[in-house]
N, C-alpha and C positions, 0 to 999 in steps of 0.2 A: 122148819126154818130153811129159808133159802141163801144164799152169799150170790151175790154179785159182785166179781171181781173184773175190775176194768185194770189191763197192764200195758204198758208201754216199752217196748221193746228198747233196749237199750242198741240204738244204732248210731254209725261214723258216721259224723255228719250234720246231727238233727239236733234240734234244739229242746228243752223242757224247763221251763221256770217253775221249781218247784214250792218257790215265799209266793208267787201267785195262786200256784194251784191251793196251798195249806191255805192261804187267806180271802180267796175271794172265790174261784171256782166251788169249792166243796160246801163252803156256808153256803154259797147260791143254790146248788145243788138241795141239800139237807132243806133248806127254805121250800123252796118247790114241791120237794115230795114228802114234806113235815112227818106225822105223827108215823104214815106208812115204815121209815126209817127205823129199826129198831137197834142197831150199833152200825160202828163206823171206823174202818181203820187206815193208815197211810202206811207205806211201807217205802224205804229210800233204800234203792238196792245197792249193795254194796262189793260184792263180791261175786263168782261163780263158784261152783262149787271144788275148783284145782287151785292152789295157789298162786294170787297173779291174776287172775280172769278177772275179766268184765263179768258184772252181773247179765241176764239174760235181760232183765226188766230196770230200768232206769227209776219204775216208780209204779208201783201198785196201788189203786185205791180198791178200798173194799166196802158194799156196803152188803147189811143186813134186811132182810124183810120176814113178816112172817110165812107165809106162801107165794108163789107166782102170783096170784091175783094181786096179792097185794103189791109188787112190785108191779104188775103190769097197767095196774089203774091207775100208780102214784106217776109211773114213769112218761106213760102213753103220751098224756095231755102238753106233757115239757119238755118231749122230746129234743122238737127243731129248738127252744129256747138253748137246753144243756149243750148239746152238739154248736150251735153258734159260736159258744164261748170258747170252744176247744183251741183255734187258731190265736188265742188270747196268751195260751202259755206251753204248745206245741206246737210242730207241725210232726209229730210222731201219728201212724194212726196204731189206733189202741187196738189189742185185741180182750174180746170180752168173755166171760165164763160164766151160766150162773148155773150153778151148785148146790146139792141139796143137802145139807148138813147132818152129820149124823151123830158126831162125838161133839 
């Protein structure tokens, strides 16, 4: 299994709607690359790890697939669609990871 984690750096400045992203962004998302999708997580960063810190990431979203391929054939075709929507509820740019899961 693979994770794809898309995270938003937590910066002065920038903006993230995060009742957009949980309600319209991720359903679009999930829609687009349907059955490929095997879980799915958000994450609202809260802290860093000293007491008092800014979190590192303003907002994690995570999704699941079962191999690269299958991420890469769900993702490919919807790319420019997902990416369009971004300026929708950022102007953060994200940085990406995808990971191969092992526990």
């Amino acid at each position: 299994m693979i994770k794809v984690s898309v995270m938003y750096p937590s910066t002065d400045g920038k903006k993230f709607d995060l009742d957009y992203y949980c309600d319209q962004h991720v359903p679009m998302v999930g829609t687009l690359l349907g059955d490929a999708v095997k879980g799915a997580a958000i994450e609202k960063g809260l802290a860093g790890a000293a007491p008092g810190t800014k979190p590192a990431y303003v907002t994690i979203g995570t999704l699941y697939f079962e191999n690269m391929a299958s991420f890469q054939n769900a993702f490919g075709p919807n790319a420019a669609e997902i990416m369009a929507d971004l300026p929708n509820f950022t102007d953060i740019e994200p940085v990406v990871q995808i990971s191969e899961v092992w526990v």
